[in-house]
C-alpha positions in Angstrom: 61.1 -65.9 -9.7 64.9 -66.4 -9.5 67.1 -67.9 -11.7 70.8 -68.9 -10.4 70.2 -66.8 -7.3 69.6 -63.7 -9.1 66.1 -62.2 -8.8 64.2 -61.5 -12.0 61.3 -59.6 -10.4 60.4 -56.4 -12.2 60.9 -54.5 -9.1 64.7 -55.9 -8.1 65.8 -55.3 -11.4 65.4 -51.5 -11.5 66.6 -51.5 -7.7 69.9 -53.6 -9.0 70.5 -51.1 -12.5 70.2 -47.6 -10.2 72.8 -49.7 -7.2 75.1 -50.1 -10.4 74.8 -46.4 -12.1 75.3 -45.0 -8.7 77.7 -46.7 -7.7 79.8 -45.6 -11.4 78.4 -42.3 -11.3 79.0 -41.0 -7.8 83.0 -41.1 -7.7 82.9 -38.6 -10.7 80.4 -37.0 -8.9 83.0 -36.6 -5.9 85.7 -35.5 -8.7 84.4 -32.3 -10.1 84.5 -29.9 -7.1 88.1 -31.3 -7.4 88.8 -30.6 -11.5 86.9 -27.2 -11.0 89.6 -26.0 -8.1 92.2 -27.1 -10.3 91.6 -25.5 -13.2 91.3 -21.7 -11.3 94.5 -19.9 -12.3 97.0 -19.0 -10.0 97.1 -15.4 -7.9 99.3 -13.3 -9.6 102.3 -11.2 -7.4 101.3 -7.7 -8.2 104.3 -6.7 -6.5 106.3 -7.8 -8.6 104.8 -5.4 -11.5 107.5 -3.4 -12.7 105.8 0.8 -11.9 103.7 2.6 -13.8 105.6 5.6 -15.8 105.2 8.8 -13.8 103.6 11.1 -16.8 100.5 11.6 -18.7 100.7 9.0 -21.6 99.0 9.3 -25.0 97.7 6.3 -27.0 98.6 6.8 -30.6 101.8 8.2 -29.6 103.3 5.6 -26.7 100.5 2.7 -26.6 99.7 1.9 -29.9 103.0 1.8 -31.2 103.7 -1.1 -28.2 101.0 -3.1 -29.6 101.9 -2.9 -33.0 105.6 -3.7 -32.8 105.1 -6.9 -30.1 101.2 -8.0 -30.1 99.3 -7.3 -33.4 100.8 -9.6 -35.5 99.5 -12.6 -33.7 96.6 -10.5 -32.2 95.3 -8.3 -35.2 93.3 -8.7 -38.4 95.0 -11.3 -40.3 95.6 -13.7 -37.3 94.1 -14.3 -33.9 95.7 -16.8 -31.4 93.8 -17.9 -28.7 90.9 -15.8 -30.7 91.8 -12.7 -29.3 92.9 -9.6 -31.1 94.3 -6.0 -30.5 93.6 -3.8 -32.7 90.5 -2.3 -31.8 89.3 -1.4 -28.4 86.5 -3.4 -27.9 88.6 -6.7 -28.9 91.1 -5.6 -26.8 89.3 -5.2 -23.7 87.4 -8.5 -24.4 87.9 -10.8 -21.5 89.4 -13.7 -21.1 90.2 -17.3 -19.6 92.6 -15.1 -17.3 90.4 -12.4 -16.1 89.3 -9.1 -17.0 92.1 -8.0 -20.1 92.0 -4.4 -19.1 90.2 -2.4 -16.4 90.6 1.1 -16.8 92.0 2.6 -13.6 93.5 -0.5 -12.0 96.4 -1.7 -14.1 97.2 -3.9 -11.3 94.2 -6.1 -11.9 94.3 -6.4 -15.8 95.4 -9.8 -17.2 97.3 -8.1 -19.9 99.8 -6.6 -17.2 100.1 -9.7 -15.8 100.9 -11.8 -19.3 103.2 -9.1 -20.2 105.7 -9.0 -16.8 105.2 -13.1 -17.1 103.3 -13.3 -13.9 101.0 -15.6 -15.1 102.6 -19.5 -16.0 103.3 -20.6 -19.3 101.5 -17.2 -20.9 104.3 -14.5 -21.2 103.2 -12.7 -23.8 104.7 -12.0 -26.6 105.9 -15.9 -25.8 109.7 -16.4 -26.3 110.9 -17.1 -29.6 114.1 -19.2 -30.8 114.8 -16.6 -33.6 117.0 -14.1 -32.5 115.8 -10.6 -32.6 112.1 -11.9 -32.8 109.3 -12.1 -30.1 111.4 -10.2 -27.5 109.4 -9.8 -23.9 108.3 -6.3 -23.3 111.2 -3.9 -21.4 110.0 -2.7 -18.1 109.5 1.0 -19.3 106.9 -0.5 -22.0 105.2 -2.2 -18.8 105.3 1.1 -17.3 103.8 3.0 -20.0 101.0 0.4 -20.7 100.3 0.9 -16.8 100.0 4.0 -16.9 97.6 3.9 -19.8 95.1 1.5 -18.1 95.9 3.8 -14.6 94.8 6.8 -16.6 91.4 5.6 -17.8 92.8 3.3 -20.8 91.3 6.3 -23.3 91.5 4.8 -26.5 90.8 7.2 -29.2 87.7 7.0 -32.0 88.6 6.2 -35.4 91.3 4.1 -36.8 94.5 4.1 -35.4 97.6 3.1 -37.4 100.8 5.6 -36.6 104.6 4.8 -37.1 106.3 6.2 -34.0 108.8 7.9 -34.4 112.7 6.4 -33.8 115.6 9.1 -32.9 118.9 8.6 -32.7 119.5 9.0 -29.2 116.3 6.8 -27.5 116.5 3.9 -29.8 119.3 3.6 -31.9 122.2 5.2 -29.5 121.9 2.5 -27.0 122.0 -0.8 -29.8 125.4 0.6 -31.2 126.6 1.1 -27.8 125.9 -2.2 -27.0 127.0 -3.7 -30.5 129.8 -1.8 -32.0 131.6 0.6 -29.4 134.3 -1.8 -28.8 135.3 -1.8 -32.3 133.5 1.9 -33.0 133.8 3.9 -30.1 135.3 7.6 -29.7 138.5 5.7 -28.8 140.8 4.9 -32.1 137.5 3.3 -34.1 137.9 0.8 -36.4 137.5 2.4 -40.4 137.4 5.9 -38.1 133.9 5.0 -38.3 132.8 6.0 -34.7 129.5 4.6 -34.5 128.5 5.8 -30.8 127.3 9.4 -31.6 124.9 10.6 -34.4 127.7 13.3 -35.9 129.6 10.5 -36.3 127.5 8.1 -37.9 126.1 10.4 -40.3 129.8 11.5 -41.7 130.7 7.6 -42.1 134.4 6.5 -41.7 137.4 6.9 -44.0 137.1 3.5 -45.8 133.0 4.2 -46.8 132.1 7.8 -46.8 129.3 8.1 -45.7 126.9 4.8 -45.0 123.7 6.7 -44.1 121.6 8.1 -46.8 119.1 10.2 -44.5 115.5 9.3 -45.9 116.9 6.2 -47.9 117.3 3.0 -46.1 118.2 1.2 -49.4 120.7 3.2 -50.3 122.2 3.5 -46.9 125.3 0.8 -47.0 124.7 0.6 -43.0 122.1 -1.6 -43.6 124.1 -3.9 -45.6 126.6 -3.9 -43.2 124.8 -4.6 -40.0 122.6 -7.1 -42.0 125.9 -9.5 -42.2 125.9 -9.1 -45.9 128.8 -6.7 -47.0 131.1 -9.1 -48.0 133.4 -7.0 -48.2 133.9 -6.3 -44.8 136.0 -9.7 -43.2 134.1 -11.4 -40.8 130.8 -9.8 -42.0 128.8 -11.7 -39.9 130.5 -10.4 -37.1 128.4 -7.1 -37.9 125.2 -8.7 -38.0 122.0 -7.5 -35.9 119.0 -8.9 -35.1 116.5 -8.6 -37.5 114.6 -6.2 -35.4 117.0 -4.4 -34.8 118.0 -4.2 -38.3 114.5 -2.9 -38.7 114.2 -0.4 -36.7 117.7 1.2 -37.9 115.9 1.5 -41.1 113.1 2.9 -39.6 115.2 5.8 -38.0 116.8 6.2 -41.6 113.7 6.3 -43.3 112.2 8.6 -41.5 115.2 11.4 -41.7 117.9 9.7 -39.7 117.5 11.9 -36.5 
């Protein structure tokens, strides 16, 4: 029987419903090969890896610290973006949407080399901030050393792991007073006769404070109020300010002996 021209034969209607469901279904059919391709990350330029460090590199004392000052606070125990965490070893090696995190021996093919140098689009890790001083990307010799570490087997010891590294004088906190005070505190007429560019120096303090470092007390060392922009007595305070990391890791070097 048809009515209106349109067949209403048992048989004609099942050929005209799998006509119409093909006919909808087979262009997404064509489509996924397509989504699939486009969704595979990018190849990463390996050469443009800053080097591995050329020395034998311990984990507690050069790796760990790494992960604690720039990864663990999004990556640890209390939060994990992108559900992915540090601070053990078998997180950390966890794969992910990017590839292998670490492979032990080949640096050069871990994803977490290639987030770190910013190889990989849109995931440069630890991702820029818009608070100075916070979320700073990773210096090339802390690229190096976490090279090296996956290079040399990426040993990660039993145990829990939780060390403070230690901050001297003339790695860490030499080169941010260079940078921030030696035109006003250098060895040449310094403001205050506060030189600020050599650890003598700092440790006697100028004529207008006495000393400002209390070796061993960051609270009662006035060189944190002053680089915190909060001596008002100085003019222009802020003028003196650091970045809170910064700040943080002067009193770091104070609390642990000023060195």
């Amino acid at each position: 029987m048809r009515l209106d021209g349109v067949s209403t034969r048992p048989d004609d209607i099942l050929h005209s419903a799998y006509t119409m469901n093909a006919r909808v279904f087979l262009p997404w059919v064509c489509l996924v090969p397509w989504a699939l391709t486009a969704a595979e990350p990018k190849p990463v330029d390996v050469s443009k890896l800053p080097l591995p460090v050329a020395r034998p590199v311990d984990f507690v004392q050069d790796v760990y610290p790494i992960f604690k000052e720039s990864c663990i606070s999004c990556h640890g125990p209390e939060k994990q973006k992108g559900k992915y965490r540090m601070d053990t070893r078998e997180a950390t090696f966890k794969d992910t949407d990017y590839g292998p995190t670490v492979v032990p021996g080949k640096s050069e093919q871990s994803s977490m080399i290639h987030m770190v140098a910013g190889l990989v689009d849109e995931m440069l890790m630890p991702p820029p901030s818009d608070k100075p001083g916070q979320s700073e990307p990773l210096t090339k010799e802390q690229i190096g050393i976490l090279r090296a570490w996956i290079d040399q087997g990426a040993k990660w010891p039993d145990g829990p792991v939780d060390v403070e590294k230690a901050v001297t004088f003339a790695q860490d906190i030499q080169p941010i007073f260079q940078a921030a005070c030696a035109s006003c505190h250098g060895a040449n007429s310094p403001q205050g006769s506060f030189n600020a560019v050599t650890l003598v120096t700092v440790l006697k303090g100028g004529e207008n404070y006495g000393a400002v470092v209390v070796p061993g007390d960051a609270k009662k060392s006035s060189l944190i109020t002053i680089i915190s922009g909060l001596d008002e007595d100085l003019p222009q305070s802020e003028k003196h300010k650091l970045p809170a990391k910064q700040v943080d890791l002067v009193k770091r070097w104070i609390s642990q002996g000023a060195k």
